[in-house]
N, C-alpha and C positions, 0 to 999 in steps of 0.2 A: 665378777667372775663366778659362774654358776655354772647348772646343768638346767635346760630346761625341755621339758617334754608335749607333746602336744599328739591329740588324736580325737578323732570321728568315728564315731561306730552307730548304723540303724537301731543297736542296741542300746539302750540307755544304761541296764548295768552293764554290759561289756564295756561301756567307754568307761565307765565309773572301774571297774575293774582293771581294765589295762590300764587306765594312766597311776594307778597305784602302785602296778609292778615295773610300771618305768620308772617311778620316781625313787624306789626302792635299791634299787639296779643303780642309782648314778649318785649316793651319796657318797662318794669319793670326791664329787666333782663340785659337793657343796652340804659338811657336815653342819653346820651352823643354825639352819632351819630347814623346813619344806613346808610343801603346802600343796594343796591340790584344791581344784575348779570346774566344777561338771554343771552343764547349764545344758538344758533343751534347746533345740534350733529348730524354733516353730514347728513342733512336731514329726519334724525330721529325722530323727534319733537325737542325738547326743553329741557334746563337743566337752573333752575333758583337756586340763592346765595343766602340767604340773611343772616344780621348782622346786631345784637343790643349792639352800645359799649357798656362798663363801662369802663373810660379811668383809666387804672393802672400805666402802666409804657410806656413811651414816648408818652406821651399828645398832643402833635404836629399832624400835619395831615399826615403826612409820615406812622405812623401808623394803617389808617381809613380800614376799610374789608369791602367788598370782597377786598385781596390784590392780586393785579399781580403783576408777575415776571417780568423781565426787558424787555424782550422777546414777552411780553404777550402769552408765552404758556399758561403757570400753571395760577390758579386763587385756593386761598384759602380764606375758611373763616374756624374762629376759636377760640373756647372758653374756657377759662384757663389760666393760669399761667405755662410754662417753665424757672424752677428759675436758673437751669444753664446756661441758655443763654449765658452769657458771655464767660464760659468756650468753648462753642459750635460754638461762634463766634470765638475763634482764632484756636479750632479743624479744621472750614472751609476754613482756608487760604484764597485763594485768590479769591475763591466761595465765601466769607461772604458777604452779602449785606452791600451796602454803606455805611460811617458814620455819614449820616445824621438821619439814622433810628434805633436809639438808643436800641429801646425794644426789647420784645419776638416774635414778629408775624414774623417778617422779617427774624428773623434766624430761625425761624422754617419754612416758605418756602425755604427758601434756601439749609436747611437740608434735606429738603423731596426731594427737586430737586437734591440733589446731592448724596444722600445715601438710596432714597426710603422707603421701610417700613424697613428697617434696622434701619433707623436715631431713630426709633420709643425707642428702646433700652438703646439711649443713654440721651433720656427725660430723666430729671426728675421735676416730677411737676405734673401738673390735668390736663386732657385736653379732647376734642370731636371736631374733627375735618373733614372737608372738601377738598382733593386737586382734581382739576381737570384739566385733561390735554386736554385741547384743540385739540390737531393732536394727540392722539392716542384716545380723545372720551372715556375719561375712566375719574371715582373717587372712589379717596382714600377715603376708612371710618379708622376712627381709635376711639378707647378711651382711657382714663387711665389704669393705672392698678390695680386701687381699685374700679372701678366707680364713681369717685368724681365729676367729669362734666357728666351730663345728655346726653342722647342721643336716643330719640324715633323713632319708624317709622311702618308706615303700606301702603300696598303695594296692590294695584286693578289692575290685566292686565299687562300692561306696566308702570302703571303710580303709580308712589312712593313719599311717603314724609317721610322728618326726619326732628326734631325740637327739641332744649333741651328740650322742656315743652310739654306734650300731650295737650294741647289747643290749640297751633297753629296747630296741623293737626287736631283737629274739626273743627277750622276757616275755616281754606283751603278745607275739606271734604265736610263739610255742613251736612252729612249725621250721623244716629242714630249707636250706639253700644251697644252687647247687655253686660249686666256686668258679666263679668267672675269669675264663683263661684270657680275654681280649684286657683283666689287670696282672691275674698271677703269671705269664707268659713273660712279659717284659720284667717284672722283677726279679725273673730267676735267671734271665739272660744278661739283662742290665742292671738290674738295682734299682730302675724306674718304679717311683710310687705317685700316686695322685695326680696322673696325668691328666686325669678326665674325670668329669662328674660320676663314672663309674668305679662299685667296691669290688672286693673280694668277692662277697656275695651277690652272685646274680640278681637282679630286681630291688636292691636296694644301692640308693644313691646318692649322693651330696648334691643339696642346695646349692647352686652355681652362686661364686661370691658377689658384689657388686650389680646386686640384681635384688626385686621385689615381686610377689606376687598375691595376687587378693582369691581367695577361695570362696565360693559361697558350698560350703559341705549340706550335701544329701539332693544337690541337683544337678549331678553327673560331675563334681569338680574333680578334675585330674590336677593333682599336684605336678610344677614344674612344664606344665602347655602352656601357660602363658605368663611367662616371666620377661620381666621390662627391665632393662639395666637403667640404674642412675648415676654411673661413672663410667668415662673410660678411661685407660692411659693415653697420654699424647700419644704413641705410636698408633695405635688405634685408631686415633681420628685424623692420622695423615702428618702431621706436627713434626718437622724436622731439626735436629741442632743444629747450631751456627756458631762457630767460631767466635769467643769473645763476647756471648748471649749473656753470660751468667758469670760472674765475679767470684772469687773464694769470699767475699766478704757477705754477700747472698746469700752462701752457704751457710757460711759460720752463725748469722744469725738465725736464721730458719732451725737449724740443728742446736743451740741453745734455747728456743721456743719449743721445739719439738720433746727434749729432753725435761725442758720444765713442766709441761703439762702433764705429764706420763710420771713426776712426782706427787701428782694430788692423792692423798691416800687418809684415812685415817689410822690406819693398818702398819708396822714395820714397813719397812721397801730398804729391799737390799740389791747389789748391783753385782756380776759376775765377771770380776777381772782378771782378764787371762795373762794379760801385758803383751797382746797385738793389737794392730791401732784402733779399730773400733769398739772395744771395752774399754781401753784407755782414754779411749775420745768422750765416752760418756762419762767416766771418771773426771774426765777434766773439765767437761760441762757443769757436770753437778755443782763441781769446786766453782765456777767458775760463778753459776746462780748463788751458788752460799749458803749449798742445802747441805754441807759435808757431813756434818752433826747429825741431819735425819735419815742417813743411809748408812747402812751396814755393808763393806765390803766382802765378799769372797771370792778366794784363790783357789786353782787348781795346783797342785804341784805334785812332782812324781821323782823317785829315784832313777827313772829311766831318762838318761840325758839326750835322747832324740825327740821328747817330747817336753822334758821341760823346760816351761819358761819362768821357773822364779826369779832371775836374775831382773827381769824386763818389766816383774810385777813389784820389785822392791824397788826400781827406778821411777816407776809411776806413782808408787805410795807417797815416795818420798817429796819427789816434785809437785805433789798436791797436802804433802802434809798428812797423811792418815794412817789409820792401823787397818791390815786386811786379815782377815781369819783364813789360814790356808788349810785345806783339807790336802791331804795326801792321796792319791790314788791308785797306789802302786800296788792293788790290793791282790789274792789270790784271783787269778784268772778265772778257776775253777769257782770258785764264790759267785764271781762275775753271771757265769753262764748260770746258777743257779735261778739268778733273778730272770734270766727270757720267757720262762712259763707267766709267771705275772706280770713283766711287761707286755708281754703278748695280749694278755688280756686286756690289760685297760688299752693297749695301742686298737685295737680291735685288726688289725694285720701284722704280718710276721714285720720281725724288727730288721733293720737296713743293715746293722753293723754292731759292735760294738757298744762304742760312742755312746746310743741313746741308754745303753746299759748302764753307763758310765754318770750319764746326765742323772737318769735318775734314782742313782745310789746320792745324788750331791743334791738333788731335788731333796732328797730324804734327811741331811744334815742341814740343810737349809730350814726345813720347816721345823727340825727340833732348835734349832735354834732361834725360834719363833718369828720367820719371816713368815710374810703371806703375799708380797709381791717381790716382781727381782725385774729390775730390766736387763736386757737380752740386747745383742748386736745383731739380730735376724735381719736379714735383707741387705746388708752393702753392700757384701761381694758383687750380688747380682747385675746392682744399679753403677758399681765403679769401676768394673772391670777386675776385681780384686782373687778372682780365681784366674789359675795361671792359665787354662785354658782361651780363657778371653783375650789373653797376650795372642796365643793364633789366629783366633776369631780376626782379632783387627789386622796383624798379618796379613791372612787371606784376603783383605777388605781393599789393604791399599795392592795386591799384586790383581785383587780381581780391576779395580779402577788404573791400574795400567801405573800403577804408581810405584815404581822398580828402589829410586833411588832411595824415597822415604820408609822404603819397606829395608832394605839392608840398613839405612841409619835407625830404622827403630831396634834390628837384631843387634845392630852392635853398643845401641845406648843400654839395653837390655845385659848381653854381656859383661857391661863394666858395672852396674846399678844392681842388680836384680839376680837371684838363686831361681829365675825363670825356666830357661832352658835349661840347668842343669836340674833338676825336679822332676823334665817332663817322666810319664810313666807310660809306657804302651796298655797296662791293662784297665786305665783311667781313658784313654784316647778309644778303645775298644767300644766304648756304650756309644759314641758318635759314629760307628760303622753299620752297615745295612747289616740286614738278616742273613745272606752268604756268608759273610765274612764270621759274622755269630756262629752259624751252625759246624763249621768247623771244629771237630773233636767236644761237641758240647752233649752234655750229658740231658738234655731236654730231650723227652719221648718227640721223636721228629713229627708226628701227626701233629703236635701242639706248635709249633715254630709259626704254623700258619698266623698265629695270632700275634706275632710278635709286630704291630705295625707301627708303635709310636715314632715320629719323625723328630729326631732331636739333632741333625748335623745341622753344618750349616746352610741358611736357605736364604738371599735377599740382601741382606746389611746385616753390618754391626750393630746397627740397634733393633732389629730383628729379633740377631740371639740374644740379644738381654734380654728383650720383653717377654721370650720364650721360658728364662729362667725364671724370673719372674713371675707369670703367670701362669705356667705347666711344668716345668721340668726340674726345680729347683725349690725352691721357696715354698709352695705350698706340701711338700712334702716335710721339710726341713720344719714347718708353723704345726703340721701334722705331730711329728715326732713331739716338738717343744709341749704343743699343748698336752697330750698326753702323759709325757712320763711329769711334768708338772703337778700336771690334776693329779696323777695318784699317790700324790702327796701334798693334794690341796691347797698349791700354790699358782698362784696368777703370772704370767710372762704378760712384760709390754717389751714393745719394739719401736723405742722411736725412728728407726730409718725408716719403718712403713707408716709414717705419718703421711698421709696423701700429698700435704704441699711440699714436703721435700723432694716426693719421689717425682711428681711433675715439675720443678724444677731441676734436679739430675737428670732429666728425660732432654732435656733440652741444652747440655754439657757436651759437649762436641766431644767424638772418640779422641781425636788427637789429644786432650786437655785432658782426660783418662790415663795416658801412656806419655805424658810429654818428660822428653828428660830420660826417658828407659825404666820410670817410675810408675808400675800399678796406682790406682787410685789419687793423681799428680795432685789435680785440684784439690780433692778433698784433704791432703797432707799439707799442702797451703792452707788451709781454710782453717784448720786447728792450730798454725802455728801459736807457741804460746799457750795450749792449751794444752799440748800432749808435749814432753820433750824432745829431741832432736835423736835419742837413743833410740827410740820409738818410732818416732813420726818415720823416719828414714833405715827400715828396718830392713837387710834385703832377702828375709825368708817368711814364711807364710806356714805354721804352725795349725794354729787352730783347736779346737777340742778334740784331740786322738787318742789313740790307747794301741800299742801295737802287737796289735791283733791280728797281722802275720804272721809272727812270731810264735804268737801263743797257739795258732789254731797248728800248727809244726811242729812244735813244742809239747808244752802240759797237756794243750787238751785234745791230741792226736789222735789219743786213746778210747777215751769216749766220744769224739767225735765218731771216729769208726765205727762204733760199736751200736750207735743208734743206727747211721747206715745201714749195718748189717742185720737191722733186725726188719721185721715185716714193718713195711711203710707205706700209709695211706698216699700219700705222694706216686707212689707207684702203680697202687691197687686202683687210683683213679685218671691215671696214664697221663701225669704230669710228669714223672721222672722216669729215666731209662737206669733202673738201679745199677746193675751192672757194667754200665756205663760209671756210671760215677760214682763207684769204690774202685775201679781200674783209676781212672782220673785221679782221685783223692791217696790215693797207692803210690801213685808218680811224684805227687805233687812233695816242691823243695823250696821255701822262706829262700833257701840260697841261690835260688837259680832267677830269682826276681819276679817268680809266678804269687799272683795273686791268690789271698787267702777267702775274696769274699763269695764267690760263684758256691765255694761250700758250705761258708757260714749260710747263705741264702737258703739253700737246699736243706741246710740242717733246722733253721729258722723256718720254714713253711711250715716241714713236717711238724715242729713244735705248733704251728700255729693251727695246723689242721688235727691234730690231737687236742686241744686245748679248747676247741668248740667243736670239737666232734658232735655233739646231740644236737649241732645246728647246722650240720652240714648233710646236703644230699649226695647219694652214691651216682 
């Protein structure tokens, strides 16, 4: 887990210069060492490297990036985790790099040298990476396959930059951007982030995931015209479920694979248990491989009984035998909002809620307590149904398919199992409504609405809307956040549910075997029996990491909340918000009347976010 930077410039010191003030820019993302790499490209100008460690596995300096090959053709830098390495190292025979160079970097150049963007396939892990070959003047782009490692860039002339974090190419830029309303539009009406390769900042973009592409820099290469994917999802290539395809017992082992290989570390590795089923499932995996001893447990807990779950985390310790360090997070609200200005910054877009606030005050106790990995429950809901919204999804699926009776036995299996229906929330159901229905009494300057296009209801099938969370609406936001308030506290997130083969085998889980029973995630609650307890496994509410922040925005921080409102706001000044609109709105608004707190957190969150890089932003 690293930050790594990359750039072309005609100018040879200009490259040499900006890749210094990227790599400068992203020691957050990897205190441990750096290193930079500026080679001529046949007289072309310049191609600069840089790399910010976070040392994980093989600590040593054999490890250190930009890494050359023996040859010194190739030069890579690279950031992420390949947890098969090992297997990769004896795939490469007699190609493997030497054994003095214990970790992932070295067989991952090795593999790129020996099998090109083919090798890309045989990853598994998170990654965003760099090769460049020196005598043919070319570099390899690549990313993950869910977007789990970052990977930006924006491109003037001949001259390009790419950086995990869009601040290092303001650094390197210097120059203003203006903010791009077809992303800020939808977050200020839905809470929609990283629906598309498109930032905040106009002209600057993300590396689309699961995809490669070869530059040759200074003979017109436009980054991102010719990217080749080498994955897709089963939905993607047509690939339907079937009834009885895939066994809980398929599962269960794929997901103790998945969990063991995401413990290779040289590094602490501690695990985040909330005591709902998928932190618990990986708790019980751990126990299960017999790594208990090499991970560190942490807890969330809180005095506020609507959010806490200690009870459910001392059921899980206990059924696996362990001690968990619970942190408390009951903390001043107003504290809380302190931290947005510098979440803001390393998030490089305003923050979604709360929550990531929350994550990364605990990112923060984690790493003093010398973790440097944690794995994360990222991605189940999406693949199991485990968001209550998904319970309608399939609703609608069996009333669209003419299937009247299975649809009343699913509400009423629901009813007797499941805190489903009664949860639902109209102001959560709202982001699934067109833009009429949004614009109603909405504080968004109406000239801007025009951009509100993202399509997130339902469209097709139920496994439609997975893949949708999945790959646009859900997940890569959610990998956003995580990666983020992590790195600013120089900790690595793994997620074994986004281990490739699990996800393409839950791809092929029939929705019925999702909800069978009136049970969110049915299979997968089978597939852990034994692994998680029965207190657990069959829980019938859905908690999650919250903080209630309804409450507080009603509440304590009413006050100043307003009072930013009220003051002159670039939000306004650049006819994103209708101010007067929305201190009328914010004036109304009642925690007790069941209105949502977050359309204002949003609004107050831009504004933060648009002060906060003001010297990089155009009027």
């Amino acid at each position: 887990m690293c930050g790594i930077s990359i750039c072309y410039s005609p100018d040879p010191k200009r490259a040499a210069s900006d890749i210094a003030k990227m790599v400068g820019t992203l020691t957050h993302r990897g205190p441990d060492a750096d290193g930079t790499y500026v080679d001529p490209v046949r007289a072309r100008g310049a191609l600069g490297l840089g790399h910010n460690r976070l040392s994980i596995l093989d600590l040593s300096d054999h490890a250190c990036q930009p890494m050359r090959s023996t040859d010194g053709r190739y030069v890579l830098v690279y950031n992420g985790e390949v947890y098969n390495y090992r297997e990769l190292r004896a795939q490469l025979g007699s190609d493997a790099p030497p054994p003095d160079s214990t970790g992932d970097t070295a067989v991952v150049l090795a593999a790129l040298i020996k099998w090109g963007p083919a090798a890309l396939q045989r990853f598994n892990g998170m990654w965003a990476l760099a090769l460049y070959d020196r005598e043919a003047g070319t570099v390899l782009l690549s990313r993950d396959r869910f977007g789990k490692k970052p990977l930006y860039y924006f491109q003037d002339g001949e001259t390009f930059y790419l950086a995990s974090e869009i601040k290092a190419i303001l650094a390197a830029t210097e120059r203003r951007f203006r903010v791009n309303p077809r992303v800020a539009v939808p977050y200020l009406t839905r809470g929609l982030l990283n629906t598309s390769e498109e930032t905040f900042f106009e002209d600057i973009r993300q590396f689309p995931p699961s995809s490669w592409e070869l530059l040759t820099p200074g003979r017109g290469a436009r980054v991102g015209t010719s990217t080749q994917r080498y994955w897709y999802h089963p939905f993607e290539l047509g690939e339907t479920a079937t009834a009885g395809s895939v066994s809980p017992q398929q599962i269960t082992d794929l997901f103790l694979d998945a969990v063991g290989l995401r413990l290779r570390s040289d590094v602490p590795v501690g695990l985040l248990l909330s005591g709902g089923i998928d932190s618990s499932a990986m708790l019980g995996a751990v126990a299960r491989i017999g790594s208990l001893d090499n991970v560190t447990v942490l807890s969330v807990v809180s005095n506020d009984p609507r959010v806490n779950e200690e009870p459910f985390i001392d059921t899980m310790t206990r059924h696996v035998g362990c001690h968990t360090h619970k942190v408390n997070v009951s903390a001043n609200p107003a504290l809380l909002l302190d931290l947005l200005g510098d979440a803001t910054w390393y998030n490089d877009a305003p923050m979604a809620g709360f929550s990531p606030l929350a994550h990364m005050n605990l990112m923060r106790i984690a790493a003093e307590r010398g973790l440097k990995v944690l794995l994360t429950g990222q991605g189940a809901d999406e693949q199991l149904g485990g968001y209550n919204k998904f319970f309608y999804f399939y609703l609608f699926s069996l009333l669209q398919e003419r299937r009247v009776l299975s649809a009343i036995r699913t509400v009423a299996q629901f009813a007797t199992h499941s805190d489903t229906l009664r949860e639902f929330q109209l102001h959560e159901a709202m982001r699934y409504l067109g833009r009429p229905q949004l614009a109603r009494g909405a504080f968004i300057a109406p000239e801007r609405l025009q951009f509100d296009t993202v399509e997130i209801g339902y469209q097709g099938s139920y496994a439609h809307r997975e893949w949708l969370d999945l790959a646009r609406t859900s997940v890569p936001a959610l990998l956003h956040n995580e990666d983020r308030m992590s790195m600013s506290q120089s900790l690595e997130m793994r997620a074994p549910f986004l281990d490739f083969r699990l996800v393409e085998l839950l791809a092929h889980v029939h929705p019925s075997e999702k909800f069978e029973g009136g049970w969110t995630k049915s299979i997968f609650r089978k597939a852990i029996g034994g692994i998680v307890p029965d207190e657990i496994r069959y829980r019938r509410d859905k908690r999650g990491f919250s903080v209630p922040e309804t409450g507080w925005m009603s509440g304590e921080l009413r006050g100043r909340v307003r009072e930013l409102f009220a003051s002159e706001l670039i939000s306004e000044e650049l006819r994103f918000i209708d101010k007067r609109a929305l201190i009328t709105r914010f004036d109304q608004f009642h925690a007790d009347r069941g209105t949502s707190s977050r359309p204002f957190f949003r609004a107050y969150a831009f504004e933060v976010f648009l002060r906060r890089f003001a010297p990089s932003i155009a009027a």
